[in-house]
TIKOLVEX-715619 format. One line per field, with one value per residue: residue number from 0; x, y, z of N, C-alpha, C, CB in turn. Coordinates in Angstrom, 3 decimals. Glycine has a CB too. Example, Ala and Ser with C-alpha at 12.3 -4.5 7.8 and 13.67 -1.06 7.14 Angstrom:
BEGIN
k <- c(0, 1)
n.xx <- c(13.190, 12.850)
n.yy <- c(-5.690, -2.250)
n.zz <- c(7.800, 7.080)
ca.xx <- c(12.300, 13.670)
ca.yy <- c(-4.500, -1.060)
ca.zz <- c(7.800, 7.140)
c.xx <- c(13.200, 12.900)
c.yy <- c(-3.300, 0.030)
c.zz <- c(7.800, 7.870)
cb.xx <- c(11.308, 14.084)
cb.yy <- c(-4.473, -0.598)
cb.zz <- c(9.046, 5.725)
This chain:
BEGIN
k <- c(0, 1, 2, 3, 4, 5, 6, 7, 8, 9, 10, 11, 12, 13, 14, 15, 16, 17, 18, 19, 20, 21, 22, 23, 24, 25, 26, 27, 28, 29, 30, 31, 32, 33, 34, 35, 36, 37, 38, 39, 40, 41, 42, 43, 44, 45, 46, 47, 48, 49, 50, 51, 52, 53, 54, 55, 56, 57, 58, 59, 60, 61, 62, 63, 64, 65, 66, 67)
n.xx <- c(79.142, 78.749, 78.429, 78.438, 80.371, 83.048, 86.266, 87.656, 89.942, 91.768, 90.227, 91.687, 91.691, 92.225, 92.298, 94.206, 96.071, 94.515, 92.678, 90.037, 87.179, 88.845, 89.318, 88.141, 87.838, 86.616, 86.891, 84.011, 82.113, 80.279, 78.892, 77.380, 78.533, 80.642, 80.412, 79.902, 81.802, 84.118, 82.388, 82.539, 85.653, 85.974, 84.694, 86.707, 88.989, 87.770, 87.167, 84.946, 83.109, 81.228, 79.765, 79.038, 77.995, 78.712, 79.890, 82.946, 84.960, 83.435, 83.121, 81.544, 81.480, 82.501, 82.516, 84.040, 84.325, 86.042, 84.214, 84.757)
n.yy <- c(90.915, 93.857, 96.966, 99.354, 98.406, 98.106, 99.408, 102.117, 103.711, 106.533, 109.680, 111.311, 114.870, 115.977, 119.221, 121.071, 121.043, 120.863, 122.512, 123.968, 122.349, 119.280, 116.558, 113.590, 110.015, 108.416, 105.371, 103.874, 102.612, 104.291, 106.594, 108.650, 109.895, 110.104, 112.484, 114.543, 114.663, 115.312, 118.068, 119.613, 119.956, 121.161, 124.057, 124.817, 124.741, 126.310, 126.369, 125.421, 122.520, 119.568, 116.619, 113.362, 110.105, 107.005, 104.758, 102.713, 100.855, 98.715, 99.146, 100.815, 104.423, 107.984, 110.381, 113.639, 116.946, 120.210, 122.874, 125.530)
n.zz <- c(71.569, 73.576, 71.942, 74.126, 75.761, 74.599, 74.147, 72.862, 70.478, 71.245, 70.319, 67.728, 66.441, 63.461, 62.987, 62.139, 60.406, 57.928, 55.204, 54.029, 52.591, 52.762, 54.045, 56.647, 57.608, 60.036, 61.667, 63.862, 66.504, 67.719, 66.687, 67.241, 69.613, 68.798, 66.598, 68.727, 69.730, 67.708, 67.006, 69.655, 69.637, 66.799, 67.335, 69.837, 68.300, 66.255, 63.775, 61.199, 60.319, 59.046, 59.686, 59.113, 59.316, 58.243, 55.485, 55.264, 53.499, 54.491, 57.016, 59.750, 60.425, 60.889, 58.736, 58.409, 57.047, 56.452, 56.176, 56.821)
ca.xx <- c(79.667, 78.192, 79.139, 78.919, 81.764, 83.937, 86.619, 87.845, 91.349, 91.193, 89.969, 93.059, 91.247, 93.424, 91.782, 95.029, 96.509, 93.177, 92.088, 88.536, 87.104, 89.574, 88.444, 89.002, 86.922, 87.249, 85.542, 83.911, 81.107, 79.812, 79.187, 77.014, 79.615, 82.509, 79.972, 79.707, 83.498, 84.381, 81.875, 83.647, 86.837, 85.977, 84.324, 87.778, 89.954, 87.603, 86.697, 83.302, 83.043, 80.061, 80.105, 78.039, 77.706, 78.535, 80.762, 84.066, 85.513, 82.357, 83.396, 81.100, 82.388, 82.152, 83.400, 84.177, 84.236, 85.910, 83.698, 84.989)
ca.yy <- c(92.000, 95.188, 98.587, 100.377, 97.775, 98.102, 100.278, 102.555, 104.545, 108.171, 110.155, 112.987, 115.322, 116.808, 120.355, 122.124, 120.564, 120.860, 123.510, 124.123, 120.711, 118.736, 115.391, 112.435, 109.477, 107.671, 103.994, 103.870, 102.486, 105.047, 107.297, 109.985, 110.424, 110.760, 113.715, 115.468, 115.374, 116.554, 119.563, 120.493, 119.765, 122.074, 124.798, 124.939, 125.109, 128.117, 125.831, 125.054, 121.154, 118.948, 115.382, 112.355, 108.849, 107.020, 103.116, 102.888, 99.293, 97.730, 99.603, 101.792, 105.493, 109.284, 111.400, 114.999, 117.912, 120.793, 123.882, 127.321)
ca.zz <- c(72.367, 73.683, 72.010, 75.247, 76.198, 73.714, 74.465, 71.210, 70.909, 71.940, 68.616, 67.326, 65.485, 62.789, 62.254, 62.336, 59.001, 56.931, 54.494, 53.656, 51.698, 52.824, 54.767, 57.520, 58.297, 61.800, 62.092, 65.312, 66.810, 68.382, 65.601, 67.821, 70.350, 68.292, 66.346, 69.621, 69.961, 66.841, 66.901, 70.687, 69.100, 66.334, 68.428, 70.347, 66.868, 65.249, 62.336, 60.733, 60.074, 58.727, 59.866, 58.888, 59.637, 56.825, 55.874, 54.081, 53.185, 55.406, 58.543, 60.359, 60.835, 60.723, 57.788, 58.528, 55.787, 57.245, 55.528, 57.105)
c.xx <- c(78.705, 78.887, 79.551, 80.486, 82.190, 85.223, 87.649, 89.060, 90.995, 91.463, 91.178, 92.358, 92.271, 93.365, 93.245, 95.704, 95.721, 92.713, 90.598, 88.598, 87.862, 88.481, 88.411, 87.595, 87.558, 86.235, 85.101, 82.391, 79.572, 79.662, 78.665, 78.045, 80.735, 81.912, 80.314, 81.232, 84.158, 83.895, 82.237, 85.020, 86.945, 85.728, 85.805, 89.185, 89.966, 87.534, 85.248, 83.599, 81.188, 80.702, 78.953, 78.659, 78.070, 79.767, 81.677, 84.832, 84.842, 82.853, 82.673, 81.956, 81.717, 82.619, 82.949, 84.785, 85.068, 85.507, 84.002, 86.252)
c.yy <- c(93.185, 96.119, 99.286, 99.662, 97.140, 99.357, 100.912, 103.224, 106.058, 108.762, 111.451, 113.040, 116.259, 118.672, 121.419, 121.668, 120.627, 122.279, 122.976, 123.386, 119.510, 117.748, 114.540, 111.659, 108.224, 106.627, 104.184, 103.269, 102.638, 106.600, 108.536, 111.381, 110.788, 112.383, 114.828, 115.770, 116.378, 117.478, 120.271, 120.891, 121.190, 123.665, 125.782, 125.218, 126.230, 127.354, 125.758, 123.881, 120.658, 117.600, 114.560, 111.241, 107.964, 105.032, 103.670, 101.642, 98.569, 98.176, 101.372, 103.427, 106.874, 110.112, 112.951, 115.963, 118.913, 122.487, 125.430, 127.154)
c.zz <- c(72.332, 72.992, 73.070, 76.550, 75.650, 73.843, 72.879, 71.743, 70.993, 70.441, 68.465, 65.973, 64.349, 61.929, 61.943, 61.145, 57.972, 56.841, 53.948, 52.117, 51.739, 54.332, 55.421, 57.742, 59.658, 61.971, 63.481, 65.355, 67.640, 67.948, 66.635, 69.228, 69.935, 67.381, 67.117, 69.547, 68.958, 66.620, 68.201, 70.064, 67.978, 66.653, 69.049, 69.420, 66.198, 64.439, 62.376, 60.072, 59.481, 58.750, 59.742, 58.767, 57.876, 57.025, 54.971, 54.429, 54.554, 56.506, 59.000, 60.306, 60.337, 60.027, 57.988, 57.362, 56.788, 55.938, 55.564, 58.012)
cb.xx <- c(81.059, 78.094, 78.346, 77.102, 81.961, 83.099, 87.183, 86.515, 92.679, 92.390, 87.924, 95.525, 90.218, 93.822, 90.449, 95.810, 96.845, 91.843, 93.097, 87.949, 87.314, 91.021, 88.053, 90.007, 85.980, 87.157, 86.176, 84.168, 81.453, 80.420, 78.428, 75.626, 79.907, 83.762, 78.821, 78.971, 84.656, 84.487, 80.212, 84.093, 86.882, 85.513, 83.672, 87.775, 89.702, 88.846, 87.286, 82.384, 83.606, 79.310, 80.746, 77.211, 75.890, 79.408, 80.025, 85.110, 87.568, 82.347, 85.396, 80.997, 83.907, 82.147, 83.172, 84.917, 82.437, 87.278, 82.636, 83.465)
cb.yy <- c(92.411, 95.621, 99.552, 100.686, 97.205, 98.150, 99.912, 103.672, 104.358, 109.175, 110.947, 112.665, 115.937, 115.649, 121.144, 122.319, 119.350, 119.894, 123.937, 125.969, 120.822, 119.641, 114.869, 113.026, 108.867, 108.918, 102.126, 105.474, 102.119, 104.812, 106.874, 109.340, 109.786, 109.089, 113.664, 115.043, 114.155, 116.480, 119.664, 119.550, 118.146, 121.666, 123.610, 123.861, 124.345, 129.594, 124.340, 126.193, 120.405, 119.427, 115.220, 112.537, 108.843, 109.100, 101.218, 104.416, 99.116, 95.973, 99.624, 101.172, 105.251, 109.762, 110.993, 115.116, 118.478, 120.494, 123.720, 128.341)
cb.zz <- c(71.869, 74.958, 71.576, 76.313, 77.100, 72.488, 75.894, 70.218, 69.697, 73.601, 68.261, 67.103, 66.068, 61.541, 63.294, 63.725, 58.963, 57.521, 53.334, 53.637, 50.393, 52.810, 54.413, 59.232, 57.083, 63.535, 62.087, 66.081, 66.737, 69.349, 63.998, 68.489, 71.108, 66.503, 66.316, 71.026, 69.915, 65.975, 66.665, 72.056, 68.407, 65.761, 69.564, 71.065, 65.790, 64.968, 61.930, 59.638, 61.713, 57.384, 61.031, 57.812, 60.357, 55.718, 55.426, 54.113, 53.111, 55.326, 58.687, 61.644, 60.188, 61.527, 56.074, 59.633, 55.050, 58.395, 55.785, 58.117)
């Protein structure tokens, strides 16, 4: 299979429940695009996030920090 046809579930970012250090990771296989979202996403919240690429139980994905 292709990645770019693969179709993924729509990402719910949870910045509105999370205090500074607190953390979510989202498998996906489309790690750069789901970045971009969550730094609009954040942007639009008023948070400060740090997100990186990263695996958790052998599955691709993006773990988000949220820092400010």
């Amino acid at each position: 299979m292709i990645p770019s046809q693969i179709l993924e579930p729509e990402w719910v970012l949870p910045f509105e429940g999370m205090q500074v250090g607190d953390s979510f990771f989202i498998p996906t296989l489309r790690p750069s695009e789901l970045i971009y979202s969550i730094d609009c996403g954040a942007k639009r919240a008023k948070v400060r996030v740090k997100s990186y690429v990263t695996t958790k139980d052998n599955q691709i994905g993006v773990r988000t920090w949220r820092i400010g």
